[in-house]
C-alpha positions in Angstrom: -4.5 -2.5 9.4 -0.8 -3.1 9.1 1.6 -0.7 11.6 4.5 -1.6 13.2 2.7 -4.1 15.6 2.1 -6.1 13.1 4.4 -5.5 10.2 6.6 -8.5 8.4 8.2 -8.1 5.7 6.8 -11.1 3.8 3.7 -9.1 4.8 4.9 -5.9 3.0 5.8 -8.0 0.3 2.5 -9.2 0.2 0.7 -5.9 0.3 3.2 -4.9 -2.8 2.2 -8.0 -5.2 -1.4 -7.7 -4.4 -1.1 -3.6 -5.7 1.0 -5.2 -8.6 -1.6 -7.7 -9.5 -4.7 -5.1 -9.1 -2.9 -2.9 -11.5 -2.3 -5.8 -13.9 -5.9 -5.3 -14.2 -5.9 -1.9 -14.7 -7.1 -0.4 -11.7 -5.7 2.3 -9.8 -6.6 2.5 -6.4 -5.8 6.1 -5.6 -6.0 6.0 -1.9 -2.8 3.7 -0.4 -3.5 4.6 2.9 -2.5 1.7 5.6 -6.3 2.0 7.0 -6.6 0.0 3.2 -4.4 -2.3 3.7 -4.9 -5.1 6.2 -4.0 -7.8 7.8 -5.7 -11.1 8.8 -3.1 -12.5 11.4 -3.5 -15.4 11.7 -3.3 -16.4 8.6 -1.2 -14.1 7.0 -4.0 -13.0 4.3 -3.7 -9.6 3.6 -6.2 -7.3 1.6 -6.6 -4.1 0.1 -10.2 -2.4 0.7 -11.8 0.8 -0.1 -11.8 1.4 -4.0 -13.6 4.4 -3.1 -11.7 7.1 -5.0 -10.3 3.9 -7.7 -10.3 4.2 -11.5 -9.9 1.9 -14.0 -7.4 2.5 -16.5 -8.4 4.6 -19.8 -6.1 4.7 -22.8 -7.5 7.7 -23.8 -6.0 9.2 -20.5 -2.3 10.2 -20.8 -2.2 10.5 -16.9 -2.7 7.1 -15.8 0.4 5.4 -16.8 2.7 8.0 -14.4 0.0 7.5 -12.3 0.9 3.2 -11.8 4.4 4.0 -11.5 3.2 6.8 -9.2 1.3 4.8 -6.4 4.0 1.7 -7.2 6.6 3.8 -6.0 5.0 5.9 -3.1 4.1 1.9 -2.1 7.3 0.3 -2.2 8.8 4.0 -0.2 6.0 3.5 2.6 7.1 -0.1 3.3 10.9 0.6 3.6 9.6 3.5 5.6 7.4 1.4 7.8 10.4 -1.7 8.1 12.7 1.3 9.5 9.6 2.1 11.7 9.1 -1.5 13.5 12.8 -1.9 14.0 12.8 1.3 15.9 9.4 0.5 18.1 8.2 4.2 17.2 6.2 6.1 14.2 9.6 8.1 12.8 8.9 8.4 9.1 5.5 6.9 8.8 3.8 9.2 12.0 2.1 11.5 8.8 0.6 8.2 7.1 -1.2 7.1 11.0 -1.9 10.5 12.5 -2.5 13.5 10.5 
């Protein structure tokens, strides 16, 4: 899973694209949780796993477009977060995301 041992920022940017491409096809993942989101390290492949609680996109739904922007956003806020994190050596701002 990616922390701060193991965070890049090409990694995070990774991470980002791959949530951009699974919404492309219309799928919301509803659980962005870093236990979902790993890392193969030596190669640099990274996945997202656990559609669990996912949904794919209904028109007749008004919710689901916030809902994109939604987990986009709480995304791209964890991985700044988690940047700030690894420069630091210590869970700061992320701690709630690892351990509660």
């Amino acid at each position: 899973m990616i922390d701060i041992s193991n965070y890049i920022e090409q990694r995070a940017q990774k991470l980002k694209q791959l949530l951009a491409e699974i919404h492309k096809a219309k799928i919301l993942h509803f659980d962005p949780y870093p236990r979902n989101m790993l890392i193969q390290g030596d190669s640099d492949r990274v996945l997202w796993i656990d559609y669990e609680h996912s949904e794919i996109y209904d028109p007749e739904d008004s919710k689901h477009p916030r809902c994109f922007a939604y987990e986009s956003e709480c995304m791209h806020h964890f991985m700044e977060r988690l940047g700030r994190d690894h420069k630091l050596g210590e869970y700061k701002e992320t701690r709630n995301m690892y351990f509660d």
